[in-house]
PQR file of N, CA, C, O and H, with PARSE charges and radii, in Angstrom:
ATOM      1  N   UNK A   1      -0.955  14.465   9.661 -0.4000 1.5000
ATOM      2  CA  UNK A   1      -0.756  13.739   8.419 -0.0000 2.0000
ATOM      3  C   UNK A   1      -0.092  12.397   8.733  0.5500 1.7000
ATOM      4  O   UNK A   1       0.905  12.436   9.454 -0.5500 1.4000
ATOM      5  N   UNK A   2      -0.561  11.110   8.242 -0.4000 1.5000
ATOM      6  CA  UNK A   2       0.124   9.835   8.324 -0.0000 2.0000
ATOM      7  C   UNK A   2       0.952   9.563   7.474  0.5500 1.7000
ATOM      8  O   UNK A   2       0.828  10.025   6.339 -0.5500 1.4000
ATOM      9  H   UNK A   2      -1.372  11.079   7.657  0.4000 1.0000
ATOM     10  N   UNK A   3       2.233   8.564   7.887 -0.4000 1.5000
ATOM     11  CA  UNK A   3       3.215   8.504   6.720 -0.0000 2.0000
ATOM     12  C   UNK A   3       2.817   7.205   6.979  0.5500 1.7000
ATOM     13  O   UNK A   3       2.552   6.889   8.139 -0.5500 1.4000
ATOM     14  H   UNK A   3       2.334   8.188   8.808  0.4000 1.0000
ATOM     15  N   UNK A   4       2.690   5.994   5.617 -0.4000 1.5000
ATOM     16  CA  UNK A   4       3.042   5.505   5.105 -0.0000 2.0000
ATOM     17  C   UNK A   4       4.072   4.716   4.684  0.5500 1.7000
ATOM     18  O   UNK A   4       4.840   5.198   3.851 -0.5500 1.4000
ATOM     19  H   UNK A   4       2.905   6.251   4.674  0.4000 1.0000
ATOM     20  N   UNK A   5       4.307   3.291   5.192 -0.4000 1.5000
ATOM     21  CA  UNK A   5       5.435   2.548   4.287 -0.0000 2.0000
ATOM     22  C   UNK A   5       5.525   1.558   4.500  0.5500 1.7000
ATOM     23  O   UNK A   5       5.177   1.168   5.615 -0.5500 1.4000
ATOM     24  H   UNK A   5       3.683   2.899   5.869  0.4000 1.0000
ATOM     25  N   UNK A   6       6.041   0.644   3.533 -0.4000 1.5000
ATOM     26  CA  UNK A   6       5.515  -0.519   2.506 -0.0000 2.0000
ATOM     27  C   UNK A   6       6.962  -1.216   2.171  0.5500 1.7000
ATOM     28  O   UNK A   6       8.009  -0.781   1.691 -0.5500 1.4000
ATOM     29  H   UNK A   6       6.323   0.961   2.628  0.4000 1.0000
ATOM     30  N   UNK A   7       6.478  -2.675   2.712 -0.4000 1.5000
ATOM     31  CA  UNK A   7       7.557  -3.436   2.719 -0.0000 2.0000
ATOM     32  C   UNK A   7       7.231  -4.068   0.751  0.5500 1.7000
ATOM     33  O   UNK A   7       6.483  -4.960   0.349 -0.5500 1.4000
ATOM     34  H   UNK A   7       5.628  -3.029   3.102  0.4000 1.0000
ATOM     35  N   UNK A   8       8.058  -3.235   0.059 -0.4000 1.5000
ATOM     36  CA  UNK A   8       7.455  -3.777  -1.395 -0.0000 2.0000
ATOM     37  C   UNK A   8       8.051  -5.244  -1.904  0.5500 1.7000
ATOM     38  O   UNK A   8       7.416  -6.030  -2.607 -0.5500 1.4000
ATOM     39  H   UNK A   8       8.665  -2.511   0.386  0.4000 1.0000
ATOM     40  N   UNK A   9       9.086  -5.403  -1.521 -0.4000 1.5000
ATOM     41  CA  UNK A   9       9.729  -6.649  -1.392 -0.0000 2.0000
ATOM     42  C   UNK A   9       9.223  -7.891  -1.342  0.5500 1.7000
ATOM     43  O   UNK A   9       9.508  -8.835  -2.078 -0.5500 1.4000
ATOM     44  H   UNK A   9       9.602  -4.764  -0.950  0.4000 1.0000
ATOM     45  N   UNK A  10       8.221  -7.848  -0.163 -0.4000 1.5000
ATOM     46  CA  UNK A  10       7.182  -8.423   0.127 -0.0000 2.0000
ATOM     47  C   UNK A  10       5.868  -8.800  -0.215  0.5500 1.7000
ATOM     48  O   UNK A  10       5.246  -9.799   0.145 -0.5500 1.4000
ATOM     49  H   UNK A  10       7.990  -7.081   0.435  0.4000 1.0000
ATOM     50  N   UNK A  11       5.406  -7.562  -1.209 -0.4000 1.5000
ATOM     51  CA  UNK A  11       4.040  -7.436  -2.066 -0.0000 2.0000
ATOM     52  C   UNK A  11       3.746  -8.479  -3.122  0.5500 1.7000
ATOM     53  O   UNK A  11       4.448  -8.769  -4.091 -0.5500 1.4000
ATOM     54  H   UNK A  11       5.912  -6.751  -1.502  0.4000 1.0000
ATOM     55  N   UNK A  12       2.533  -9.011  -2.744 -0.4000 1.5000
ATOM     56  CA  UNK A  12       2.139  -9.997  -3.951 -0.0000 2.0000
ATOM     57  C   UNK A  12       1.497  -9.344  -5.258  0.5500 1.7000
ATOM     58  O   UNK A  12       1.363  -9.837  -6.378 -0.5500 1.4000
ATOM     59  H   UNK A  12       1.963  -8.775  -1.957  0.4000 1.0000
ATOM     60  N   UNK A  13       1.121  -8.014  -4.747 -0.4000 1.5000
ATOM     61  CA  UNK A  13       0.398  -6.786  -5.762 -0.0000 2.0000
ATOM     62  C   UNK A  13      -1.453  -7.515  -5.564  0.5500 1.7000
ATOM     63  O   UNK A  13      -2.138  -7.369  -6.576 -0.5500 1.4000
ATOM     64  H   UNK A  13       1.230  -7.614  -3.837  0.4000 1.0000
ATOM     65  N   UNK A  14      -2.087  -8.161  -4.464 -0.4000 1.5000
ATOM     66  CA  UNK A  14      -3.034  -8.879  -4.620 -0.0000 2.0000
ATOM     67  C   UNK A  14      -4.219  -7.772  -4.951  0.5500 1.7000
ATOM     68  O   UNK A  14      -5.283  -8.037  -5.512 -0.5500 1.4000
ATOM     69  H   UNK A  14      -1.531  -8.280  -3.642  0.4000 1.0000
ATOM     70  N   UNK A  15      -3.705  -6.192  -4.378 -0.4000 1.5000
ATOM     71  CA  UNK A  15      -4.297  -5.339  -4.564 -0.0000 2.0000
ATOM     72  C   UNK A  15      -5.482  -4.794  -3.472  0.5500 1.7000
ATOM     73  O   UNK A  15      -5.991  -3.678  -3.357 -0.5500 1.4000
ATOM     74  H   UNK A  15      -2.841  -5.976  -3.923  0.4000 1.0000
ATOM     75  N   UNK A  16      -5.707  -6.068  -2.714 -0.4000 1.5000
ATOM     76  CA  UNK A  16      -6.222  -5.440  -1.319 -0.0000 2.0000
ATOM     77  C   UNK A  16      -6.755  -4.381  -0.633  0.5500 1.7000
ATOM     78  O   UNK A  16      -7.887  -4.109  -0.231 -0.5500 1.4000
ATOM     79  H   UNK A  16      -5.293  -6.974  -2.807  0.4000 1.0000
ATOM     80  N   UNK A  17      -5.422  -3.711  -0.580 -0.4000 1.5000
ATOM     81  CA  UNK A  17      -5.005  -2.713  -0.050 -0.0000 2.0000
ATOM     82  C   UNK A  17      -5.815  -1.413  -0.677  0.5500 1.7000
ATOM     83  O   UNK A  17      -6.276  -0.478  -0.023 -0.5500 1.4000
ATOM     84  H   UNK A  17      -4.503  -3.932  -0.906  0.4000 1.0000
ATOM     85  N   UNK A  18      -5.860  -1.555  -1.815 -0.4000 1.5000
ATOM     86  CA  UNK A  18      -5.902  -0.649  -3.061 -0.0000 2.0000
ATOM     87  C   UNK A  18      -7.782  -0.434  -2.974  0.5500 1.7000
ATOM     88  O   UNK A  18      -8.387   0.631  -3.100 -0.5500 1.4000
ATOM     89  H   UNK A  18      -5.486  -2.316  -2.346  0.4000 1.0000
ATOM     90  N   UNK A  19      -8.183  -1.371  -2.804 -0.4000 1.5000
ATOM     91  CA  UNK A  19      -9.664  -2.083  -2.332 -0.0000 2.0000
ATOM     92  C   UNK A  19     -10.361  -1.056  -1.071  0.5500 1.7000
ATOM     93  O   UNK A  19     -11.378  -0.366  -0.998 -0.5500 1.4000
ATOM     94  H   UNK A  19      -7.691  -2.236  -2.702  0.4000 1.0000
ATOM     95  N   UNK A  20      -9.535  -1.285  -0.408 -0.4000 1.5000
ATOM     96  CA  UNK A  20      -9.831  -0.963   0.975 -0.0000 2.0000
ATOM     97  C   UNK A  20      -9.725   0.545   1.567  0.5500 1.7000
ATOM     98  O   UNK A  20     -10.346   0.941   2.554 -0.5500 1.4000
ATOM     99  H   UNK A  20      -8.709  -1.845  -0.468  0.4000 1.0000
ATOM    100  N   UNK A  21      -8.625   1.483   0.613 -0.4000 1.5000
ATOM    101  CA  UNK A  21      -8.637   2.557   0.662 -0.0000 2.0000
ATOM    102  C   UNK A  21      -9.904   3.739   0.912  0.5500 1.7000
ATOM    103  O   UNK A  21     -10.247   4.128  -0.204 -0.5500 1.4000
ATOM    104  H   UNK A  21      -8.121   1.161  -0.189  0.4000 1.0000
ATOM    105  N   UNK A  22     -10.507   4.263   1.730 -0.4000 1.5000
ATOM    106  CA  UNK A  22     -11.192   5.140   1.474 -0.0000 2.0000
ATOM    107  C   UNK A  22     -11.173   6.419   0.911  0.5500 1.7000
ATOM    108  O   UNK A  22     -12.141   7.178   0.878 -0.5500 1.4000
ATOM    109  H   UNK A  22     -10.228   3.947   2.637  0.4000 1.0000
ATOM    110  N   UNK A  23      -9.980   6.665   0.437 -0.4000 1.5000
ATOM    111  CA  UNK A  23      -9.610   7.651   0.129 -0.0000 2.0000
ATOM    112  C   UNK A  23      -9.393   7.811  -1.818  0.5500 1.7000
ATOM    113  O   UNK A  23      -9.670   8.596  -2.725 -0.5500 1.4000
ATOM    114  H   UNK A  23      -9.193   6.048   0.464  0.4000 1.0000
ATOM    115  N   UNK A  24      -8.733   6.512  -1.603 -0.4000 1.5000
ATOM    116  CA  UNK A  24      -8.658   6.402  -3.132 -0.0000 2.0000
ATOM    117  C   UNK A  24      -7.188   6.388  -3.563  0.5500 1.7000
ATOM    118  O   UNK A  24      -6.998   6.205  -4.765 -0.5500 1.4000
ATOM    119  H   UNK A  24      -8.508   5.874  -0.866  0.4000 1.0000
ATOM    120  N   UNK A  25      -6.127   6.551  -2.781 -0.4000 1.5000
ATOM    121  CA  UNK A  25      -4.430   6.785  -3.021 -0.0000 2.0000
ATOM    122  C   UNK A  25      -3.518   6.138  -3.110  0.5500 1.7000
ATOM    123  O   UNK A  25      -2.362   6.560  -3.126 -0.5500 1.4000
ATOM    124  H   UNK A  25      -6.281   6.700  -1.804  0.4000 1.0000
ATOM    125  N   UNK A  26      -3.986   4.585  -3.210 -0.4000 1.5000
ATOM    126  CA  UNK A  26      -3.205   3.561  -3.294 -0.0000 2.0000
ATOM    127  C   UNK A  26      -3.392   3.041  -5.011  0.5500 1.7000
ATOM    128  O   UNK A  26      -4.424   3.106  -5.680 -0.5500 1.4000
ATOM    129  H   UNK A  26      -4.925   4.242  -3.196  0.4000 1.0000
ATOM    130  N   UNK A  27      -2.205   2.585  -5.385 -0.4000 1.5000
ATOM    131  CA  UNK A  27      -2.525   1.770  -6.183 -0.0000 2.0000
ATOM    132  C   UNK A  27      -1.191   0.549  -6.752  0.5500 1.7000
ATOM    133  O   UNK A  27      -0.087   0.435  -6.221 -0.5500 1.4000
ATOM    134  H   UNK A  27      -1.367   2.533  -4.842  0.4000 1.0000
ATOM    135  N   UNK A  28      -1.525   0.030  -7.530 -0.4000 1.5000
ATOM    136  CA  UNK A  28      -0.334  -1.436  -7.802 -0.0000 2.0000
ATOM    137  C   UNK A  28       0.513  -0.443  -9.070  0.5500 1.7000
ATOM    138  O   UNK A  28       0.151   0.127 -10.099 -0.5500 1.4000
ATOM    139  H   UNK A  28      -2.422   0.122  -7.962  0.4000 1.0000
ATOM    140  N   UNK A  29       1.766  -0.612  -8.360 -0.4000 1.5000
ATOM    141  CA  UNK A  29       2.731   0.131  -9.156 -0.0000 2.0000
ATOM    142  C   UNK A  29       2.860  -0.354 -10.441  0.5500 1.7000
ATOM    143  O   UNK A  29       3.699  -1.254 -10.389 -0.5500 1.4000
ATOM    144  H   UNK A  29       2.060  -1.075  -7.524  0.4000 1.0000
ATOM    145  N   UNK A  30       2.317  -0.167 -11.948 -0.4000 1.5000
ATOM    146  CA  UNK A  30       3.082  -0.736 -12.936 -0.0000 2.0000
ATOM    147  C   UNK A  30       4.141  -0.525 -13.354  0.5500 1.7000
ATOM    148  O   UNK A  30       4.264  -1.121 -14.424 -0.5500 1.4000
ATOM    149  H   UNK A  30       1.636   0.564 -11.990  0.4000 1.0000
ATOM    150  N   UNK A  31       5.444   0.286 -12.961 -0.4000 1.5000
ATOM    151  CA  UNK A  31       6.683   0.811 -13.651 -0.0000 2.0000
ATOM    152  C   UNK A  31       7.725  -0.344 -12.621  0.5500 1.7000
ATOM    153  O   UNK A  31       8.929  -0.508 -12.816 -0.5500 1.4000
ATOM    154  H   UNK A  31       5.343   0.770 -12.092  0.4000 1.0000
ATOM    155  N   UNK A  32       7.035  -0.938 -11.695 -0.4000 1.5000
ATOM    156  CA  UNK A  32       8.106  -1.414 -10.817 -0.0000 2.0000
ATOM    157  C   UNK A  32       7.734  -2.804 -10.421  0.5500 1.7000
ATOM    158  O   UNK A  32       6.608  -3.282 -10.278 -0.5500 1.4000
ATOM    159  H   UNK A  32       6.057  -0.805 -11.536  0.4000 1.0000
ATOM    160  N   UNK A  33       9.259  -3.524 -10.227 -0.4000 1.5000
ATOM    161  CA  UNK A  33       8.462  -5.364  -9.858 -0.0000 2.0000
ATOM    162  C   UNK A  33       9.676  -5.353  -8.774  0.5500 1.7000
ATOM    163  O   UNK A  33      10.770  -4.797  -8.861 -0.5500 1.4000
ATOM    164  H   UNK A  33      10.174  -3.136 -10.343  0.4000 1.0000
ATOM    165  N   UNK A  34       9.043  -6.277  -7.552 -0.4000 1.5000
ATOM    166  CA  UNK A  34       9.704  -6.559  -7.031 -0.0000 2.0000
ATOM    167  C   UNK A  34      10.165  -7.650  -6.923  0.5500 1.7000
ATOM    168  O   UNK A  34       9.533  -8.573  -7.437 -0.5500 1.4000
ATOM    169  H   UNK A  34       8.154  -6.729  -7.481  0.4000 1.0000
ATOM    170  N   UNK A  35      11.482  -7.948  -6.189 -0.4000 1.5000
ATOM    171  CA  UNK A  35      12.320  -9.694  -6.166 -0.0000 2.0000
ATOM    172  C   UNK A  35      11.408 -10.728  -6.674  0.5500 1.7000
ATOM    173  O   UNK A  35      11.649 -11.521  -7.584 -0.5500 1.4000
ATOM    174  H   UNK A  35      11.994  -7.198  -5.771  0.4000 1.0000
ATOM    175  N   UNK A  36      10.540 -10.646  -6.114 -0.4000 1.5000
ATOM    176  CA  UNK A  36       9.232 -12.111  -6.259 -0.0000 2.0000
ATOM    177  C   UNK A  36       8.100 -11.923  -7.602  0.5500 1.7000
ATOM    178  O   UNK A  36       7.035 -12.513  -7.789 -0.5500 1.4000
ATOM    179  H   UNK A  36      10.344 -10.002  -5.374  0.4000 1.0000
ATOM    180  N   UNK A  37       8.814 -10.817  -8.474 -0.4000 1.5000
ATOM    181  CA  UNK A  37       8.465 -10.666  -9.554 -0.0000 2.0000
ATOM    182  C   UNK A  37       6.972 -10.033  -9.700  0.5500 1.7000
ATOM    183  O   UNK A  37       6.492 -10.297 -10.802 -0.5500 1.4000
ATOM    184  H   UNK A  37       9.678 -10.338  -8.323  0.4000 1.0000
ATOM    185  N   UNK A  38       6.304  -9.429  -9.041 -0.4000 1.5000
ATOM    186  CA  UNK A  38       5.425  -9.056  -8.877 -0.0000 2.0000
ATOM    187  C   UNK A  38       5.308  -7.533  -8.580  0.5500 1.7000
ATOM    188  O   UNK A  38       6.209  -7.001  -7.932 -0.5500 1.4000
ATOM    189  H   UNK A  38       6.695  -9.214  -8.146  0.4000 1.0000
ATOM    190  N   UNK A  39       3.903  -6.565  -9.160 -0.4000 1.5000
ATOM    191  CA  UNK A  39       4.258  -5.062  -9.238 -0.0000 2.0000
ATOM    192  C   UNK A  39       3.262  -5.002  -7.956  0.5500 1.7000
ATOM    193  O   UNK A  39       2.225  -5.631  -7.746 -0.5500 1.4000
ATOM    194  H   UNK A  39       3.171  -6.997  -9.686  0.4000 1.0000
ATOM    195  N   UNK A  40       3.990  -3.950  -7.106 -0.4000 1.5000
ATOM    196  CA  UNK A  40       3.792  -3.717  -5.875 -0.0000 2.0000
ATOM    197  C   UNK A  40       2.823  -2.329  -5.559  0.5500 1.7000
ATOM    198  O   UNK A  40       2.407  -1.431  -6.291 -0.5500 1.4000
ATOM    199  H   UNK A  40       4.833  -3.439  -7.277  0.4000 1.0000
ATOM    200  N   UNK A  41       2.705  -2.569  -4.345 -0.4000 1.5000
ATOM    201  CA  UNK A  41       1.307  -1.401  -3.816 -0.0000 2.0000
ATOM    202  C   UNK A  41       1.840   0.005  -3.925  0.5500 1.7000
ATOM    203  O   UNK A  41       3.062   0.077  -3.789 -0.5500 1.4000
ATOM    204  H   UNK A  41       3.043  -3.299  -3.750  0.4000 1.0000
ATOM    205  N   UNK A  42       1.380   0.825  -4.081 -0.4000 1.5000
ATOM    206  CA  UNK A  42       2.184   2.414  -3.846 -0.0000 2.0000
ATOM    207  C   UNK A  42       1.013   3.066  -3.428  0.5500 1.7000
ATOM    208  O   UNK A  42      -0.108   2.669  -3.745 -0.5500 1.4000
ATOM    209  H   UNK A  42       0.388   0.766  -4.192  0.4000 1.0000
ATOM    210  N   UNK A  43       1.290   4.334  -2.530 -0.4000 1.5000
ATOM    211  CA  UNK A  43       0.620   5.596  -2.385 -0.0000 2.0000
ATOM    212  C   UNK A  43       1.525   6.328  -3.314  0.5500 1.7000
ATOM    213  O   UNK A  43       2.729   6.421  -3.551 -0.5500 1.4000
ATOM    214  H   UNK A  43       2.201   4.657  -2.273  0.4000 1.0000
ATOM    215  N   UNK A  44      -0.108   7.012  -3.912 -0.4000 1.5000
ATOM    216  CA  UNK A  44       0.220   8.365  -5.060 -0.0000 2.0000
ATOM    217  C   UNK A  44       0.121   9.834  -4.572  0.5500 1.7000
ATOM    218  O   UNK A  44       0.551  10.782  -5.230 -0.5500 1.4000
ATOM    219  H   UNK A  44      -1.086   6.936  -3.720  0.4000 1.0000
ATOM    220  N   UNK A  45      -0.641   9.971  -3.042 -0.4000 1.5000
ATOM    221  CA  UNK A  45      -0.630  11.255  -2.954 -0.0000 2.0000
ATOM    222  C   UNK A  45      -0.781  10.702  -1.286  0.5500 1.7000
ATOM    223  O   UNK A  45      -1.666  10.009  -0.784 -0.5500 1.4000
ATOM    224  H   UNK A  45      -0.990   9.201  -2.507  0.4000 1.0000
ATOM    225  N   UNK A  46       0.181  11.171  -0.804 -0.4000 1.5000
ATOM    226  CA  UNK A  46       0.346  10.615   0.808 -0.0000 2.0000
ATOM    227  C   UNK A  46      -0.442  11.870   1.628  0.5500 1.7000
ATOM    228  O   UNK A  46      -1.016  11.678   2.700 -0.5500 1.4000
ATOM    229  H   UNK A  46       0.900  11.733  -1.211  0.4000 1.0000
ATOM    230  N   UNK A  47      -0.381  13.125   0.982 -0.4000 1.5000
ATOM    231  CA  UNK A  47      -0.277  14.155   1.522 -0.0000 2.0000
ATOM    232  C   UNK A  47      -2.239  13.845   2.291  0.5500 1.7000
ATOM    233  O   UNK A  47      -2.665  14.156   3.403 -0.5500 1.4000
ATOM    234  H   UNK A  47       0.085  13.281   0.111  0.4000 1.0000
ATOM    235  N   UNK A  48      -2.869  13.245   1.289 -0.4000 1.5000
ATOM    236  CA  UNK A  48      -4.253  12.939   0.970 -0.0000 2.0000
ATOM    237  C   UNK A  48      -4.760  11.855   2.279  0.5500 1.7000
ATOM    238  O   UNK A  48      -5.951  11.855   2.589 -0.5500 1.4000
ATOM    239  H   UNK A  48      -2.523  12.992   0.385  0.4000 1.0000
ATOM    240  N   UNK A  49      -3.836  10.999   2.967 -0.4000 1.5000
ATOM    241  CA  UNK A  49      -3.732   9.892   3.811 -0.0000 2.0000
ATOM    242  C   UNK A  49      -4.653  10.578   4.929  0.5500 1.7000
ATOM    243  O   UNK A  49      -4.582  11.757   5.275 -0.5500 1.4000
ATOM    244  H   UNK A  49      -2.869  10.998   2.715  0.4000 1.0000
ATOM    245  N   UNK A  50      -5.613   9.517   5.469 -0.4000 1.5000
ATOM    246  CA  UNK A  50      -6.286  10.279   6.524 -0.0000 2.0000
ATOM    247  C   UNK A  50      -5.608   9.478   8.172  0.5500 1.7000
ATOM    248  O   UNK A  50      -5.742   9.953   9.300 -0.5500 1.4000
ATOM    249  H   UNK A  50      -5.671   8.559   5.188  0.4000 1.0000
ATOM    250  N   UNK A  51      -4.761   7.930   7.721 -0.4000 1.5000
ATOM    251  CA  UNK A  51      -4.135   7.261   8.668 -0.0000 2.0000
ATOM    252  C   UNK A  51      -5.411   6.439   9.128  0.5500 1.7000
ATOM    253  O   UNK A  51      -5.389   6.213  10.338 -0.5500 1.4000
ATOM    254  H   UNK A  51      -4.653   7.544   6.805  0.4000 1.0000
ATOM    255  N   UNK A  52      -6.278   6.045   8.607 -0.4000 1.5000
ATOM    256  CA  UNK A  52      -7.031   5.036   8.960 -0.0000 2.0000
ATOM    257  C   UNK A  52      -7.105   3.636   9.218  0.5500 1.7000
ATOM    258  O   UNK A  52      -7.838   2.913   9.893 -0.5500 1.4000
ATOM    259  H   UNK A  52      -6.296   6.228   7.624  0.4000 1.0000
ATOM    260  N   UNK A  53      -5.578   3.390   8.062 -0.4000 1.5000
ATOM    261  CA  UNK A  53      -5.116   2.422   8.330 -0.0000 2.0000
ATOM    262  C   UNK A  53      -6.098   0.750   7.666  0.5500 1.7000
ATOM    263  O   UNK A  53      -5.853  -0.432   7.426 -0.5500 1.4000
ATOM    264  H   UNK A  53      -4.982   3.977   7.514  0.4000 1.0000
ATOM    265  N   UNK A  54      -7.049   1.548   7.635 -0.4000 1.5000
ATOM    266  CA  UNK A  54      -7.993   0.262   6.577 -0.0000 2.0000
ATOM    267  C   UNK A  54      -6.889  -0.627   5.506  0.5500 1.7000
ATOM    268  O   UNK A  54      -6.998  -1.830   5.271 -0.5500 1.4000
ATOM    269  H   UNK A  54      -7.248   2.509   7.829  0.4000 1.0000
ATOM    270  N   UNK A  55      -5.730   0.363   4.889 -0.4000 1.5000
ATOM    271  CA  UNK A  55      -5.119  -0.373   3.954 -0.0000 2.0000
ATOM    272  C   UNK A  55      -4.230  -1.662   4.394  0.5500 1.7000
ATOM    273  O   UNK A  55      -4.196  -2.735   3.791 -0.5500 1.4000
ATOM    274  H   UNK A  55      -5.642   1.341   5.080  0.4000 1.0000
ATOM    275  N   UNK A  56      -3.589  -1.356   5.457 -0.4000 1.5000
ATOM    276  CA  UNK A  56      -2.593  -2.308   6.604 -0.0000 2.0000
ATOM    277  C   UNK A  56      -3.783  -3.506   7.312  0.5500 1.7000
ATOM    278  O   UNK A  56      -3.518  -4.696   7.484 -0.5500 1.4000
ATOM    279  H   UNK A  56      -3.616  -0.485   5.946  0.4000 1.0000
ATOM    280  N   UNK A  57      -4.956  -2.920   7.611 -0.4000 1.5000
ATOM    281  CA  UNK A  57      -5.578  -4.011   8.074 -0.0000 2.0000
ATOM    282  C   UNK A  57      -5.972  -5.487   7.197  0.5500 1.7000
ATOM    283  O   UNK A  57      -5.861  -6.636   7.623 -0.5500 1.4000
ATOM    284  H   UNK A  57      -5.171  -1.953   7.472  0.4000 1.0000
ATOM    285  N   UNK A  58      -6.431  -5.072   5.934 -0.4000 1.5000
ATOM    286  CA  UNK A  58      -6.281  -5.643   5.139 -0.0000 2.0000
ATOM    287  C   UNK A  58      -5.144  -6.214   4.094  0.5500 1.7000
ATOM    288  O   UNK A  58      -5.266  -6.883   3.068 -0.5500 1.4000
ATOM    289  H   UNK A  58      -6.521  -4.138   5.587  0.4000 1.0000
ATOM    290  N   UNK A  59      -3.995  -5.684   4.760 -0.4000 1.5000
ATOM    291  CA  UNK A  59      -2.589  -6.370   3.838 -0.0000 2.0000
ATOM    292  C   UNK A  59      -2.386  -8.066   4.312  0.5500 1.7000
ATOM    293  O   UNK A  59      -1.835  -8.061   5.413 -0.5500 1.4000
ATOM    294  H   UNK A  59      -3.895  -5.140   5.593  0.4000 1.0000
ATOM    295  N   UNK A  60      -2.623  -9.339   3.893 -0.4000 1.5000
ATOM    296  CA  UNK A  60      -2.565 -10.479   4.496 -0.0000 2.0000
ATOM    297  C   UNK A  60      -1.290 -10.861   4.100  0.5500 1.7000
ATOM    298  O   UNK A  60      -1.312 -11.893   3.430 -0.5500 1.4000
ATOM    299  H   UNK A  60      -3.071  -9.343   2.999  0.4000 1.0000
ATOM    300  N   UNK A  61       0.097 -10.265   4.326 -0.4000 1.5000
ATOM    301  CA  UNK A  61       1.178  -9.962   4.252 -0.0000 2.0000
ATOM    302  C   UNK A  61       2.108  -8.799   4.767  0.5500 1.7000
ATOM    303  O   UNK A  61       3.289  -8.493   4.604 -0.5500 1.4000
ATOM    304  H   UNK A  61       0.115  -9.426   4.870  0.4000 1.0000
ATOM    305  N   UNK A  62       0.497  -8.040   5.815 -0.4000 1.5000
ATOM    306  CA  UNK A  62       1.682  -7.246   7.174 -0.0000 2.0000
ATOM    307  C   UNK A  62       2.836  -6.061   6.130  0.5500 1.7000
ATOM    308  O   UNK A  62       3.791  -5.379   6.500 -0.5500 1.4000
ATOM    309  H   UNK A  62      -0.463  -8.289   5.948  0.4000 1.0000
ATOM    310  N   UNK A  63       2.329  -6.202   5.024 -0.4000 1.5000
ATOM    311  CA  UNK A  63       3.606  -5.138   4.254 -0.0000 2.0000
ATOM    312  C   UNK A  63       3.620  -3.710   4.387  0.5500 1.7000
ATOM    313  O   UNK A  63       4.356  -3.064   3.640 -0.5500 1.4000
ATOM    314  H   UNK A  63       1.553  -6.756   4.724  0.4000 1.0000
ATOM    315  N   UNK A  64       2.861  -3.096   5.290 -0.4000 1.5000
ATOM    316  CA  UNK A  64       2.028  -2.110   5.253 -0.0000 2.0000
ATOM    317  C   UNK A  64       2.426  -1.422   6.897  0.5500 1.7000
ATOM    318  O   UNK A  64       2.083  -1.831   8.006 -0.5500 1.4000
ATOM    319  H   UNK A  64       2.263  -3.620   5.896  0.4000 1.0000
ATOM    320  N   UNK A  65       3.073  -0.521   6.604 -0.4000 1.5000
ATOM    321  CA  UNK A  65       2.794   0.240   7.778 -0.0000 2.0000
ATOM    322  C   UNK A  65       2.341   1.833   8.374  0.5500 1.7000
ATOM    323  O   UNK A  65       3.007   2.735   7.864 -0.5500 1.4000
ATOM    324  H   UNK A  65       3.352  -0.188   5.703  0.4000 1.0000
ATOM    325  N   UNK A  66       1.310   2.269   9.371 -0.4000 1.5000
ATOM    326  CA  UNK A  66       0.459   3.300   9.126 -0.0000 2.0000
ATOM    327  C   UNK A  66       1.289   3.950  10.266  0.5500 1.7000
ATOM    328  O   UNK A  66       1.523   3.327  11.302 -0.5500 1.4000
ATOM    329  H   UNK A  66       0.769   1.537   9.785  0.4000 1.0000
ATOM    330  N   UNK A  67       1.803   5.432  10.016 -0.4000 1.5000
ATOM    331  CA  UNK A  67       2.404   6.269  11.272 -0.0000 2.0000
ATOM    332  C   UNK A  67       0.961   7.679  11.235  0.5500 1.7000
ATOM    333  O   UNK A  67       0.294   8.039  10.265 -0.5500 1.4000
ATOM    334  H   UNK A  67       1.612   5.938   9.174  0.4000 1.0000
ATOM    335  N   UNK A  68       0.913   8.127  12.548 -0.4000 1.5000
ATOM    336  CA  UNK A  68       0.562   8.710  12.587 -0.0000 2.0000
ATOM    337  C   UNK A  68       0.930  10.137  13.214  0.5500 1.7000
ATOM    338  O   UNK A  68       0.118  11.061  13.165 -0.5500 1.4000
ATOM    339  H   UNK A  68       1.455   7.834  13.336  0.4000 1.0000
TER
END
């Protein structure tokens, strides 16, 4: 199982990430904004993560990191 984690601080919410998922488990947080005023990326079901990492490749802000 891959963990997941996300510099949200950092997130423009461009949604990318969310794009790129094959899985389907990402998405732009609406309950939460970060410093730069903007609602940020989240995984909803990590357990689901296959660690492919498609989401990090496509972050053009590096906010994204894939453990495996």
């Amino acid at each position: 199982m891959a963990k997941l984690t996300f510099k949200t601080d950092n997130c423009k919410g461009c949604s990318l990430c969310v794009d790129a998922c094959p899985k389907g488990i990402l998405r732009i947080a609406t309950d939460k904004i970060n410093k730069k005023g903007h609602h940020p990326a989240e995984c909803f079901d990590e357990d689901k993560c296959i660690g492919c990492a498609s989401c990090a490749m496509m972050c053009p802000d590096c906010i994204i990191k894939v453990e495996r």
